[in-house]
Structure formats: structure tokens, C-alpha cells
C-alpha positions in Angstrom: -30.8 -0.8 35.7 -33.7 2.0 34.7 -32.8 3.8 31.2 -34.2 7.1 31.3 -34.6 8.7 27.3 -34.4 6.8 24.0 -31.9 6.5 21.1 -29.8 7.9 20.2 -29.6 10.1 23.5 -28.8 6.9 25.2 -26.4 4.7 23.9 -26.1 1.4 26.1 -22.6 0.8 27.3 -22.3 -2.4 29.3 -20.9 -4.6 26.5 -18.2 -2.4 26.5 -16.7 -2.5 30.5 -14.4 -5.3 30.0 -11.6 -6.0 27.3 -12.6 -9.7 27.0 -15.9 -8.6 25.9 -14.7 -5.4 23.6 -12.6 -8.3 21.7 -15.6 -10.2 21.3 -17.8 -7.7 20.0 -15.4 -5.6 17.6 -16.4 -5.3 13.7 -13.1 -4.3 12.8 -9.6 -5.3 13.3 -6.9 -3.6 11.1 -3.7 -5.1 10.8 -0.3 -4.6 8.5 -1.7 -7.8 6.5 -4.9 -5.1 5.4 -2.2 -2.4 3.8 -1.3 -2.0 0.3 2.2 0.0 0.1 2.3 2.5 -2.8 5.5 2.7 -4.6 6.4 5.4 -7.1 8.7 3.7 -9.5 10.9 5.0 -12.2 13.8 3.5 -15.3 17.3 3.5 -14.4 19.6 2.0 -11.9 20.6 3.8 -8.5 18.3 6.6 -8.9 15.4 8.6 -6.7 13.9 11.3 -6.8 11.5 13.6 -5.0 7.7 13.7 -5.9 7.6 17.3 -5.4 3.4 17.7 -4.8 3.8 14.5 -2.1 6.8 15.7 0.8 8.8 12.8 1.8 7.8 10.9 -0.6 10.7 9.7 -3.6 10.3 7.4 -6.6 13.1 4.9 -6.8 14.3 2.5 -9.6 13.8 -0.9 -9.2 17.1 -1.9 -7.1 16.3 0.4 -4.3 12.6 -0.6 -4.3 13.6 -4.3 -3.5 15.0 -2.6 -0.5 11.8 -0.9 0.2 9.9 -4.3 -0.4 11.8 -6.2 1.8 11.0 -3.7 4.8 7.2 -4.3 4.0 7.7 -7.5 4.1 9.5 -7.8 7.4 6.3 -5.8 8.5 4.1 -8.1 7.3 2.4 -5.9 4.7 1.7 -8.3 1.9 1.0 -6.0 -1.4 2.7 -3.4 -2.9 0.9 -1.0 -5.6 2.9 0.2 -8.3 3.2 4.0 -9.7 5.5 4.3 -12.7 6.9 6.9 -14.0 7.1 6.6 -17.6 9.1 9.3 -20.0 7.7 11.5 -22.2 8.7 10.0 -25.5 7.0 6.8 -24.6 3.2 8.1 -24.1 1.2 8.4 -26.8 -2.6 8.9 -26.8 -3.2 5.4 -26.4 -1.2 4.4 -24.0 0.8 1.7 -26.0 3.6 1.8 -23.6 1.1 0.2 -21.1 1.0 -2.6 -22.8 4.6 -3.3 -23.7 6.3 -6.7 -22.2 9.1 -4.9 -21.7 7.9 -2.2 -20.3 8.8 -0.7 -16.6 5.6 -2.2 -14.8 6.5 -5.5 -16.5 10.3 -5.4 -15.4 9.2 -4.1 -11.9 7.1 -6.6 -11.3 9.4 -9.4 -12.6 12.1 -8.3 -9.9 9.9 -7.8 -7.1 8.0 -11.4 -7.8 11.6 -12.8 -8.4 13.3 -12.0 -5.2 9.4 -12.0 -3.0 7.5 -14.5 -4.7 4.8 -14.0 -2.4 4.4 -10.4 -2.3 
């Protein structure tokens, strides 16, 4: 085989004729095991909403999101991240609701660890 020109004009091929040896040589494989869901979370029971600047996307209280988790996990996605909505009374410049035990990340992530301890 005569190769006419240099890189990058030619790029050598060969390695790449058969599937065994495309496995082989691959850098990347993605897989649902490599996602991270993101979940927009809110207080209340029963309750979603739309994220009007994201279409199709809703933020749900804590009972539906178990729903949502359990699809992921049937999947086989393995993490979930977390996006509260927190009310307007609660923020104050320095963010003392985010570090409240009680809080809606806290009680979110209790349920979900609760019912899929290894999500």
C-alpha cells in the first residue's frame, strides 16, 4: 500500500474496516451508567409545574420525583442532580435556607436515598 501526501490530508483507515477491530480501538464508550438526570424540585405534595424558559421540562414535588427516579433507575442511570425551587420568603443574602436540615434538598434527598438507596 503506497500513501501519496501527508497529515492531515491523509488520514490512515485500515484499523477501522472491521467491527472487531473498531471495538478494540475506541476511546470512548457512553453508556446510561455515565448520565446524571437533572431534576427540578419543588415543596408540596401532588404538585408540578412548567419551567417556562426550559419546554417540556416541569418541576415536581418529591412524590412524583420518586416516580421519575424509579424510571432512571430501571434505565440504569445511576445519579440524579437536584434543582430546588425554594420560595421567596426563604432566601436571604446568605443563603441560610441552604443550610437548613430541614430544608427541601435535605428532605429530597432523604426520600429518594430512602426508597433507592443506591441512587
Amino acid at each position: 500500500m503506497q500513501t501519496l501526501g501527508q497529515y492531515p490530508h491523509i488520514r490512515m483507515r485500515r484499523m477501522r474496516r472491521d467491527a472487531f477491530s473498531r471495538d478494540l480501538m475506541r476511546e470512548h464508550v457512553l453508556t446510561p451508567a455515565d448520565f446524571i438526570y437533572p431534576v427540578f424540585v419543588l415543596d408540596g405534595k401532588n404538585r408540578s409545574e412548567e419551567v417556562k424558559s426550559m419546554p417540556g421540562v416541569q418541576r415536581k414535588t418529591l412524590d412524583k420525583v420518586l416516580a421519575e427516579a424509579e424510571q432512571c433507575m430501571k434505565l440504569g442511570i445511576p445519579a440524579i442532580a437536584l434543582f430546588p425551587v425554594i420560595d421567596a420568603p426563604l432566601k436571604s443574602l446568605d443563603a441560610r435556607e441552604a443550610y437548613n436540615p430541614d430544608g427541601l434538598v435535605p428532605r429530597v434527598v432523604a426520600g429518594l436515598k430512602k426508597r433507592f438507596p443506591e441512587l
